[in-house]
SEPAKE-150084 format. One record per residue (C-alpha): residue number from 1; x, y, z; residue in one letter. Coordinates in Angstrom, 1 decimal. Layout:
<pts>
(NUM,(X,Y,Z),'a');
...
</pts>
This chain:
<pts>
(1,(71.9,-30.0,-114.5),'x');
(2,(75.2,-32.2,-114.6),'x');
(3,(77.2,-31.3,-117.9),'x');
(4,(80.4,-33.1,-119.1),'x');
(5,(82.7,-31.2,-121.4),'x');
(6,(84.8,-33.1,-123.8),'x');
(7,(87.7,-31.4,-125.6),'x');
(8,(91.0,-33.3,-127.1),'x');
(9,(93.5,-30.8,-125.2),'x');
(10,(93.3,-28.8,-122.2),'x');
(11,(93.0,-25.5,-124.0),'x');
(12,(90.2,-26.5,-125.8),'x');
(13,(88.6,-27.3,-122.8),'x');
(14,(89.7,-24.3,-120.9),'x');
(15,(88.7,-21.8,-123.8),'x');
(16,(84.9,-23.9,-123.8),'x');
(17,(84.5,-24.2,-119.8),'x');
(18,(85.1,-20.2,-120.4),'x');
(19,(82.5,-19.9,-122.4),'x');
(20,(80.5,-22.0,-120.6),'x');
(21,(81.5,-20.0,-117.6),'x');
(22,(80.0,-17.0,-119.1),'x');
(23,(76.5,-17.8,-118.7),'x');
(24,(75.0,-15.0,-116.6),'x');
(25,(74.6,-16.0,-113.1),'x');
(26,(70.9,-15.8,-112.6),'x');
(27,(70.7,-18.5,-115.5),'x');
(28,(73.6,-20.6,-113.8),'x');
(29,(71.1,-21.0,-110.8),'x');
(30,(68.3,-21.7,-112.9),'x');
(31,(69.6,-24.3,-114.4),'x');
(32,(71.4,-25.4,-111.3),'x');
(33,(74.8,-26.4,-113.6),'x');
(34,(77.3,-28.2,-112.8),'x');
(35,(80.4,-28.8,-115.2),'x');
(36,(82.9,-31.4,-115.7),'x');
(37,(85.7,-31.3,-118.0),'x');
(38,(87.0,-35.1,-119.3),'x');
(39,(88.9,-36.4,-122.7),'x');
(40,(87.3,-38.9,-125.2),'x');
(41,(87.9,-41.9,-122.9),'x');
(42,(87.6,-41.0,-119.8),'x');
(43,(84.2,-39.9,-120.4),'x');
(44,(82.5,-43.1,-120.8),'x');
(45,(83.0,-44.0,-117.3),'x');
(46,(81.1,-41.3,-116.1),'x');
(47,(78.5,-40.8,-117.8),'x');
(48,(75.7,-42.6,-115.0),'x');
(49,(77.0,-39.0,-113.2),'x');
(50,(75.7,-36.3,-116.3),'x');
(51,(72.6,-35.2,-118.0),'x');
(52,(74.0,-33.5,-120.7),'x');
(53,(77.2,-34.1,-122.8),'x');
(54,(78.9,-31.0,-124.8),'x');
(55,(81.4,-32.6,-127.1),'x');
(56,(83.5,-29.7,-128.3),'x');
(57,(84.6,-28.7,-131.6),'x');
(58,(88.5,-30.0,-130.9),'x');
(59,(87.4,-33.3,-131.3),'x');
(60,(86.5,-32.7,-134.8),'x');
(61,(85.1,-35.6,-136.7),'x');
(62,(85.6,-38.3,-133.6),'x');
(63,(82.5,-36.2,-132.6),'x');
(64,(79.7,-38.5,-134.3),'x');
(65,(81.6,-42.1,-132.9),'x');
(66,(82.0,-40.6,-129.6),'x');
(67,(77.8,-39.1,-129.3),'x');
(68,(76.9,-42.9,-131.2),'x');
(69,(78.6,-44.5,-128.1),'x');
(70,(77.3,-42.2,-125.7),'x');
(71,(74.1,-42.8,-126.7),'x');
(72,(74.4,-46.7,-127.0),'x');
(73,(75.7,-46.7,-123.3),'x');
(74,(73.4,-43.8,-121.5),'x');
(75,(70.3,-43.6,-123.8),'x');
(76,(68.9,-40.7,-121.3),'x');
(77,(71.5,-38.3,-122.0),'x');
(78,(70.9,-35.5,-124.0),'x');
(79,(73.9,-34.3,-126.0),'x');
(80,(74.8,-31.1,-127.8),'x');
(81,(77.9,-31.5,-130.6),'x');
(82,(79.9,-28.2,-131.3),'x');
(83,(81.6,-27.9,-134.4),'x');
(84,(84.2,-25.4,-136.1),'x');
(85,(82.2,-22.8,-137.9),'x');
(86,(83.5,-23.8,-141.7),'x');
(87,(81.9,-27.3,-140.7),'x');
(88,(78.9,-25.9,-139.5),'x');
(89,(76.1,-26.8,-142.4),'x');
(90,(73.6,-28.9,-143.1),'x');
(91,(75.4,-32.4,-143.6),'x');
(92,(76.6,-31.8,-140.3),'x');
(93,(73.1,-31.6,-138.9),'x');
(94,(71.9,-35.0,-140.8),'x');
(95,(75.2,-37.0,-139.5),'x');
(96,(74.6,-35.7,-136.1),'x');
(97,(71.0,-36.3,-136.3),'x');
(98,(71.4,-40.4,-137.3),'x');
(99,(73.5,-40.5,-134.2),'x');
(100,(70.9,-39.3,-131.6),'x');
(101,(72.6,-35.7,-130.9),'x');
(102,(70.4,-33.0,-129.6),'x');
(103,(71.3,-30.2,-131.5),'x');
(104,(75.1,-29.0,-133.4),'x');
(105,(76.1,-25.5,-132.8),'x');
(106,(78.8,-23.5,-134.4),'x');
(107,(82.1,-22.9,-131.9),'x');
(108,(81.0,-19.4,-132.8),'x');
(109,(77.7,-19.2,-131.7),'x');
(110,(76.2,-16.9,-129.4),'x');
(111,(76.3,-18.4,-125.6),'x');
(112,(72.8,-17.4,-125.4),'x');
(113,(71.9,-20.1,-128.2),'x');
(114,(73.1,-22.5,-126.1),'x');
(115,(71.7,-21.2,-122.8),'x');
(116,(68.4,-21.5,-124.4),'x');
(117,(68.6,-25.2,-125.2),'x');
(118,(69.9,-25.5,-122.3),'x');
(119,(66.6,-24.1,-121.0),'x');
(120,(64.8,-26.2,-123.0),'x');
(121,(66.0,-29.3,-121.6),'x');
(122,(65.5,-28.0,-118.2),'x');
(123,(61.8,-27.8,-119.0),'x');
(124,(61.4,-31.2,-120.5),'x');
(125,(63.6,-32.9,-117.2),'x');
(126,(61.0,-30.9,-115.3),'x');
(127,(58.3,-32.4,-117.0),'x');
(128,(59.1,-35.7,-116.7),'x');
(129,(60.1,-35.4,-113.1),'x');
(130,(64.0,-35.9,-113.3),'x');
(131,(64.1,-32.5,-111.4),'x');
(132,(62.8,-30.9,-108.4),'x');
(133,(59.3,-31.9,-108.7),'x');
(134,(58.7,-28.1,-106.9),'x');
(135,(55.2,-26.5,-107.3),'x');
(136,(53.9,-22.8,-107.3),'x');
(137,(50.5,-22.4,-106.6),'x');
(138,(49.0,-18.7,-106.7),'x');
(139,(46.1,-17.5,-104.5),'x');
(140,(43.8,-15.2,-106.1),'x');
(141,(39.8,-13.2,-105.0),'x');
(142,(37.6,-11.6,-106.8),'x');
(143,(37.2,-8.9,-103.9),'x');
(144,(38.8,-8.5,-100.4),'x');
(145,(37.7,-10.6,-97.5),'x');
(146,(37.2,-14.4,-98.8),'x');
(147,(40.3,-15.4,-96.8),'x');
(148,(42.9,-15.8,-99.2),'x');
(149,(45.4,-14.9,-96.9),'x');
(150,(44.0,-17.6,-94.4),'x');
(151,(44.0,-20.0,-96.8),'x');
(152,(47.7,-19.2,-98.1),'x');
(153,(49.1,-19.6,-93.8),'x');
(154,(47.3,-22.5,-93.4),'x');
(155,(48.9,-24.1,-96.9),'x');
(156,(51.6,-23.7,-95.9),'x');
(157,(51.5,-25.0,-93.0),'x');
(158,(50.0,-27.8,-94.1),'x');
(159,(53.2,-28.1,-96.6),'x');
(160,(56.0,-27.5,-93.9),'x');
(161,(53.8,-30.5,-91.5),'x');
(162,(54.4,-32.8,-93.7),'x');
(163,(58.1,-32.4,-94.5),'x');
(164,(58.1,-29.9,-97.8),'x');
(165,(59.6,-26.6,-97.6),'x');
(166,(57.7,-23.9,-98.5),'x');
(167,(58.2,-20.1,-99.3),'x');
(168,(55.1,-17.5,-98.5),'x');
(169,(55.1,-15.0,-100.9),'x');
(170,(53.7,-11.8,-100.1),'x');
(171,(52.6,-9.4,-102.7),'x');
(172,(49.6,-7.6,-100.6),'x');
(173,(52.1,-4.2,-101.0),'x');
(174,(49.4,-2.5,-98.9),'x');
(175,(48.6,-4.3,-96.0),'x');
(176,(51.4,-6.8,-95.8),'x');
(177,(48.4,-9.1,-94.6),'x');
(178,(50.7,-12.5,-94.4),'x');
(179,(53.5,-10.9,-92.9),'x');
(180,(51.6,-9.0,-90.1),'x');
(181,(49.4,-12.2,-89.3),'x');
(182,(51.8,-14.3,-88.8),'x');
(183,(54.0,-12.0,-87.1),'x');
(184,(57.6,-11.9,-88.8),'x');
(185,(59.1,-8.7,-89.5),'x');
(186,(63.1,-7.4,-90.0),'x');
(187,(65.7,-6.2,-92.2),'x');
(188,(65.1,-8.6,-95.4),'x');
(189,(62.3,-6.6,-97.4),'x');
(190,(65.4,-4.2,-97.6),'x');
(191,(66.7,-6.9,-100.0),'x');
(192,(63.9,-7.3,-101.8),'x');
(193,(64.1,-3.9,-102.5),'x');
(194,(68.0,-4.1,-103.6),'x');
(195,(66.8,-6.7,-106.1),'x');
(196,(63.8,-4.3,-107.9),'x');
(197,(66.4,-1.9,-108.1),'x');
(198,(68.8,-3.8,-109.8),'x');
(199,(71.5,-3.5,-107.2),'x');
(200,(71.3,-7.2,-106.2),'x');
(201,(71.2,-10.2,-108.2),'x');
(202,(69.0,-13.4,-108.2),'x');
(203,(71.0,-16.1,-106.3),'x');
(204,(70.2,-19.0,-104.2),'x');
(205,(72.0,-16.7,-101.2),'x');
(206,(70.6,-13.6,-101.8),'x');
(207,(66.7,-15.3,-102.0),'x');
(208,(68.1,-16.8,-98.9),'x');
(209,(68.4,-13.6,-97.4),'x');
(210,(65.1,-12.3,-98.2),'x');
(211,(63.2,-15.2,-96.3),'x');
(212,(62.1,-14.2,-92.9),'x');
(213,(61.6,-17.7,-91.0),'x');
(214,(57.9,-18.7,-89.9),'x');
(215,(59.0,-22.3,-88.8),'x');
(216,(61.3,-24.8,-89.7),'x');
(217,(60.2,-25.5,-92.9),'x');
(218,(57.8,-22.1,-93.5),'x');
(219,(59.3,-19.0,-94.8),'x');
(220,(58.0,-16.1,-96.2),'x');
(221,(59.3,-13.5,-99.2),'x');
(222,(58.1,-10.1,-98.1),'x');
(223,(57.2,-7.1,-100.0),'x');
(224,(59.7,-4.3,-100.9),'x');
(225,(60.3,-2.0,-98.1),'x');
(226,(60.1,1.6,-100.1),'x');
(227,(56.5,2.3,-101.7),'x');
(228,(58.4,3.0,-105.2),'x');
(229,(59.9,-0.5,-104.9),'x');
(230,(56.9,-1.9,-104.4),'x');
(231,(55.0,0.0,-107.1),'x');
(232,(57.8,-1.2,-109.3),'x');
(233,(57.2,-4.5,-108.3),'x');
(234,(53.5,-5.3,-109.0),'x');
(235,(53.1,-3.0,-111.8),'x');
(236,(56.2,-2.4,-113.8),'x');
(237,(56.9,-3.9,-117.1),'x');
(238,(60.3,-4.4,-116.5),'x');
(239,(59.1,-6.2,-113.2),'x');
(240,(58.6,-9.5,-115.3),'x');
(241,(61.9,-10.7,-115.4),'x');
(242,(62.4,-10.5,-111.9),'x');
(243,(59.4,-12.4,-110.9),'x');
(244,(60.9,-15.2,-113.4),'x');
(245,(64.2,-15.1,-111.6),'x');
(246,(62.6,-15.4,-108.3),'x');
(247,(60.0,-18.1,-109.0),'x');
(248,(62.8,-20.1,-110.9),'x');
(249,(65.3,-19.9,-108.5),'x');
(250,(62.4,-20.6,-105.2),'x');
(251,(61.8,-23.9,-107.5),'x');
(252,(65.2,-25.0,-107.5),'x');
(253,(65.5,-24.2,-103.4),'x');
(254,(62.0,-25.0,-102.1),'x');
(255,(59.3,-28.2,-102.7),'x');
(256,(56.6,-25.5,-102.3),'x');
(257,(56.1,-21.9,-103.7),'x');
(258,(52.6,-20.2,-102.3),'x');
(259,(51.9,-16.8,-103.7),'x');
(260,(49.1,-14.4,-101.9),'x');
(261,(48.0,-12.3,-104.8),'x');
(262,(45.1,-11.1,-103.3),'x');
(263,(42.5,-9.6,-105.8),'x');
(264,(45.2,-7.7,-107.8),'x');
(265,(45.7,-7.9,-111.3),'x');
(266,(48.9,-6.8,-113.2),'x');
(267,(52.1,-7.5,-115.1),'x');
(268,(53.6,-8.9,-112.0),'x');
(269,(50.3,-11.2,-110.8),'x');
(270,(49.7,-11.8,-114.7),'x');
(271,(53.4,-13.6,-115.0),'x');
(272,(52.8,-15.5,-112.0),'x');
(273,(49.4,-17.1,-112.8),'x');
(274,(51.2,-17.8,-116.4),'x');
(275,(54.1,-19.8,-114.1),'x');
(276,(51.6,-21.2,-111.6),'x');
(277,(51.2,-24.9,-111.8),'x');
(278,(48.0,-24.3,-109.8),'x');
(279,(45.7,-21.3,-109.4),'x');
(280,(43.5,-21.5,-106.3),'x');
(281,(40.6,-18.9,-106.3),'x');
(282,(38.4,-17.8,-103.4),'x');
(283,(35.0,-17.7,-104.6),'x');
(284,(32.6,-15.6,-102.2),'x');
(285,(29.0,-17.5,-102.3),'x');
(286,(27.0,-14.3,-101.9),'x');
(287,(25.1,-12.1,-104.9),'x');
(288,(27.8,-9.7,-104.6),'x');
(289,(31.1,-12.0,-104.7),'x');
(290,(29.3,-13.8,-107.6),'x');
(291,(28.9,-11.3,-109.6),'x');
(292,(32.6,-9.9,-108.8),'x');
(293,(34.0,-13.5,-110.2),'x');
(294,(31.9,-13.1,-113.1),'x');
(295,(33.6,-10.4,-114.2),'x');
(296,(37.4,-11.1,-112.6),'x');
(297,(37.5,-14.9,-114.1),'x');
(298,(38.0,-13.9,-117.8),'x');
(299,(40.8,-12.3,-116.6),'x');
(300,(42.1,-14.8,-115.0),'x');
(301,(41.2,-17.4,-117.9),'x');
(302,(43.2,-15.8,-120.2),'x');
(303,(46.8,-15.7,-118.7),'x');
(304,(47.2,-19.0,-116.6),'x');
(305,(49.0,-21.4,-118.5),'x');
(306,(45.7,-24.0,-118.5),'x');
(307,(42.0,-24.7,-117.7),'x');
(308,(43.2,-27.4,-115.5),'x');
(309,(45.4,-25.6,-113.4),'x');
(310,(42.3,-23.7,-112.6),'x');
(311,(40.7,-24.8,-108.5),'x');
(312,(37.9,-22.8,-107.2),'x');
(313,(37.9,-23.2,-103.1),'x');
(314,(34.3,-21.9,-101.3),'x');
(315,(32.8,-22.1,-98.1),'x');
(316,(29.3,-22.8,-98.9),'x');
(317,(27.4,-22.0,-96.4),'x');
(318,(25.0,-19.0,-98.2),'x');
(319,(25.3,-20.6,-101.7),'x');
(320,(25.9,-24.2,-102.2),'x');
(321,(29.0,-25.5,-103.9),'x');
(322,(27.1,-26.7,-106.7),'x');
(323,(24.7,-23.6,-107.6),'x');
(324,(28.2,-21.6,-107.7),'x');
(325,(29.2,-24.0,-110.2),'x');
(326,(26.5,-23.3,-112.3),'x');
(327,(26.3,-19.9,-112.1),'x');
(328,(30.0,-19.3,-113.1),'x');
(329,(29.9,-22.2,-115.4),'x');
(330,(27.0,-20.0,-117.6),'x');
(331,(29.6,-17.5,-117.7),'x');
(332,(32.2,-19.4,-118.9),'x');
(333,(33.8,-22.8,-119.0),'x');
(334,(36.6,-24.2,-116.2),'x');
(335,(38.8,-27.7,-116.5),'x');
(336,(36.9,-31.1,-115.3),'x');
(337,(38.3,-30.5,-111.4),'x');
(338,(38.1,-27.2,-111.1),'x');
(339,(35.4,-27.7,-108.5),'x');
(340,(37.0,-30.7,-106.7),'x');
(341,(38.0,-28.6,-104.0),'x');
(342,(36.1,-29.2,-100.9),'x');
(343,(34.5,-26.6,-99.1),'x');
(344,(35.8,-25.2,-96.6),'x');
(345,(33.8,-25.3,-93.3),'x');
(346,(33.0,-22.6,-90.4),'x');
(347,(35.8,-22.3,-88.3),'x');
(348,(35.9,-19.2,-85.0),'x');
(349,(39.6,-19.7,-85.2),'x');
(350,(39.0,-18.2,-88.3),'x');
(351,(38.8,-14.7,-86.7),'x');
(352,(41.4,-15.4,-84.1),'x');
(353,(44.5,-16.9,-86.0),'x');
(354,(46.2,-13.5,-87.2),'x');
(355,(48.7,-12.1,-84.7),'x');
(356,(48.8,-15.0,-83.0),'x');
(357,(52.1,-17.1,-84.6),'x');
(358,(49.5,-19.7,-85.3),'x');
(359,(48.2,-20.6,-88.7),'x');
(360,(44.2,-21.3,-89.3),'x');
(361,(45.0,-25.1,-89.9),'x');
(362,(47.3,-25.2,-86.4),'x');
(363,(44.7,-23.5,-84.9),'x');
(364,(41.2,-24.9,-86.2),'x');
(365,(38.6,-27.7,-85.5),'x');
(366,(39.6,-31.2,-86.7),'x');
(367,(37.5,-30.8,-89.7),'x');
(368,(39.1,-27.6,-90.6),'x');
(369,(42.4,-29.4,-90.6),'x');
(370,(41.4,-32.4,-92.7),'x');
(371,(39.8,-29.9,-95.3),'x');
(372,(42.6,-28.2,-95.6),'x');
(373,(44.9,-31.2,-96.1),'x');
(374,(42.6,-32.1,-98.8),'x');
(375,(43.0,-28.9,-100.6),'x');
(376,(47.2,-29.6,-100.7),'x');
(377,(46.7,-33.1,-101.4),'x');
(378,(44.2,-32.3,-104.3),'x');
(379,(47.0,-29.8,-105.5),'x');
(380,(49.7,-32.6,-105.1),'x');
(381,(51.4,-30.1,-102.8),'x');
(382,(51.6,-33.2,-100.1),'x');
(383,(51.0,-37.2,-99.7),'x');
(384,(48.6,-38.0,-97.3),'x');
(385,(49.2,-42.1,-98.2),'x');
(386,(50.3,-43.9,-94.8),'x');
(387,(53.7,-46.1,-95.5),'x');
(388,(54.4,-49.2,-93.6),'x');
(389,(57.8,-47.8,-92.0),'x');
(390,(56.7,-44.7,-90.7),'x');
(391,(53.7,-46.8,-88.8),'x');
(392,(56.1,-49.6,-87.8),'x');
(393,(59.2,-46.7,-86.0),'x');
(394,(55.8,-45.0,-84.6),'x');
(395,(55.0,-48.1,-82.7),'x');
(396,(58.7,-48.7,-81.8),'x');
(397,(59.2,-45.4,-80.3),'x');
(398,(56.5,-45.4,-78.7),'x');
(399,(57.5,-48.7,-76.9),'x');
(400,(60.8,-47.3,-76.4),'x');
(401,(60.2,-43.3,-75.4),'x');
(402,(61.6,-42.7,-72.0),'x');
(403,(58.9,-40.7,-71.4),'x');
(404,(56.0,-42.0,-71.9),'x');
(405,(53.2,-42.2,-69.4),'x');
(406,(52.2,-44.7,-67.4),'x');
(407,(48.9,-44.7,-68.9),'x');
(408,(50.6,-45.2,-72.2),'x');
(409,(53.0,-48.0,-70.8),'x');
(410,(49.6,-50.1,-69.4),'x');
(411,(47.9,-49.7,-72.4),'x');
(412,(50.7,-51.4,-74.4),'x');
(413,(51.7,-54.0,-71.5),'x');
(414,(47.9,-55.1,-71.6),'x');
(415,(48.3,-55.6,-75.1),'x');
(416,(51.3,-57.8,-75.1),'x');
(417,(49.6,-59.8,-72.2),'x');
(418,(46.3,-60.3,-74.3),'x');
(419,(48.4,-61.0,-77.6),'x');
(420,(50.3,-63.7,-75.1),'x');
(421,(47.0,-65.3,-73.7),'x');
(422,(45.6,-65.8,-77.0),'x');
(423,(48.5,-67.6,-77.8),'x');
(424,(48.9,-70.1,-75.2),'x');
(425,(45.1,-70.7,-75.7),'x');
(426,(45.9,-72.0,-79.7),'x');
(427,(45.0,-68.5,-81.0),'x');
(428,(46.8,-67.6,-84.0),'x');
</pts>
């Protein structure tokens, strides 16, 4: 978020950047700031370059010509008038309102009143796309071995193929399934537990140096590495604001946040299915995993932020699609796709992926690939729509690649030469 600070004299801009300057750090990332200081002209020329404009409460009663203009010239901008506290009453709040402005605050306020709007136009720029367009999609079974932890590699996989970069998260505090399949392991879970202790704060570097690489675009957030830590983690209340930190500051670094949550429920999974843009659960079509979703979906229904954020992914092979969708559907009600997911088919590789470096959708059948591609697309994780440039470089390299076989070379030559006979025939 671009902010432009406008004060008549440099102290008044020093003593408000100081304020502003204030704002605890983990906020400063989550709302990505950046702050500019200018006078009451120089701001108009750079207004194209801000999203939000603070005028301060130096400026006094030039305040409402200067928000009028601003508003005239950049009508996107959102813009927040401070005023001295003996000014700060209700006529100030219908002048400011004719003009367009935001909100007025007292030059005594609390920074954390500000901080919040602050948040709040974060949200809405998030909303409407002027931000990151970043997603977090949680992973969730009713019971253990429905592949949740295949389907969370092969995501994001999927994700770092086609140019977004994604974080693995791993909160399987047990088995470390994700890390251990895909076989990353070092120092940075010892961060991870610095930051559930308190003894490390939230920052773009410090997430940095909790990611153990998969690939070039593929990393993955590990588990604590001290049981209490991890304990802490998944189950303590004072866990929450943490797992808002992390996920806010992953959005603002990464196109793609996959949580593996694995069939556990608590304060920690709870505040990420309430965050999740999308909830993917793995729905086992036997007797037995049917009547374990029957009980685990209220659960689930009554934290996530919507029914439509709600995507059930099955392989249907004992039960079809469509019976599981009745059955649950008795027990409750879902969003319109919730079953638009398609299933997801028999793969061997299935078995074989783990501990091999590989991920289910590098190593499956053709069919397993386009399934899973589906899934991400369906989840506007990715776009699968072909664009003219890519296709027309494509061709060039492959007319130009040093290295291309001869087979290749014919192939193309005895194009050309057919494209050239048709053409001196009257072909066109």
């Amino acid at each position: 978020m671009r902010i432009i600070l406008v004060e008549s004299t440099t102290a008044a801009q020093a003593a408000t950047a100081r304020k502003l300057g204030s704002i605890d750090r983990i906020d400063r990332d989550t709302l990505d700031l950046s702050i500019g200081l200018a006078d009451e002209e120089s701001v108009f020329g750079r207004l194209d370059a801000c999203d939000v404009l603070i005028v301060g409460a130096s400026v006094g009663k030039r305040s409402l010509a200067i928000a009028k203009r601003a508003k005239d010239e950049s009508p996107h901008l959102e813009i927040i008038i401070l005023v001295p506290a003996v000014e700060y009453a209700a006529g100030a709040f219908r002048s400011a309102l004719s003009c367009r402005v935001r909100r007025v605050f007292s030059d005594a306020a609390p920074t954390l009143d500000l901080v919040q709007e602050l948040m709040g136009i974060q949200e809405e720029f998030r909303n409407a796309g002027k931000v990151r367009p970043s997603r977090v999609i949680a992973v969730v079974q009713a019971k253990g071995g429905l592949g949740a932890t295949s389907t969370c590699a092969a995501l994001a996989s999927v994700c770092g193929a086609h140019g977004q970069s994604t974080i693995l998260w791993d909160l399987d505090i047990e088995t470390r399934d994700l890390c251990r399949a895909l076989t990353v392991d070092g120092d940075q879970s010892a961060v991870m537990t610095k930051m559930v202790r308190g003894e490390t704060e939230i920052s773009r570097e410090t997430l940095r140096q909790a990611l153990m690489r998969v690939s070039d675009r593929v990393s993955i957030l590990p588990p604590p590495d001290h049981v209490a830590a991890c304990i802490d983690l998944v189950g303590g209340v004072d866990s929450l604001d943490l797992i808002h930190a992390l996920l806010n500051t992953a959005r603002l670094t990464h196109d793609t946040i996959i949580v593996d949550l694995g069939g556990r429920m608590g304060p920690a999974a709870a505040a990420i299915l309430r965050h999740a843009d999308a909830v993917l659960v793995a729905v086992d079509d036997s007797l037995l995993g049917l009547s374990a979703a029957k009980f685990f979906l209220p659960t689930i229904q009554s934290v996530i932020r919507s029914p439509e954020s709600l995507f059930f992914l099955c392989s249907g092979i004992s039960i079809s699609k469509a019976e599981l969708a009745d059955q649950l559907e008795a027990a409750t009600s879902f969003g319109a796709d919730t079953w638009s997911l398609p299933v997801v088919p028999f793969d061997t590789a299935a078995s074989t992926w783990p501990g091999s470096g590989k991920t289910l959708y590098e190593l499956g059948k053709r069919q397993t690939r386009l399934t899973f591609e589906e899934i991400a697309e369906t989840l506007t994780c990715i776009d699968r729509r072909p664009s003219e440039p890519h296709v027309a470089r494509s061709f060039s390299s492959l007319l130009e690649a040093p290295t291309a076989s001869i087979s290749t070379a014919l192939s193309v030559a005895g194009v050309l030469t057919a494209c050239r006979l048709l053409w001196s025939r009257g072909f066109n």
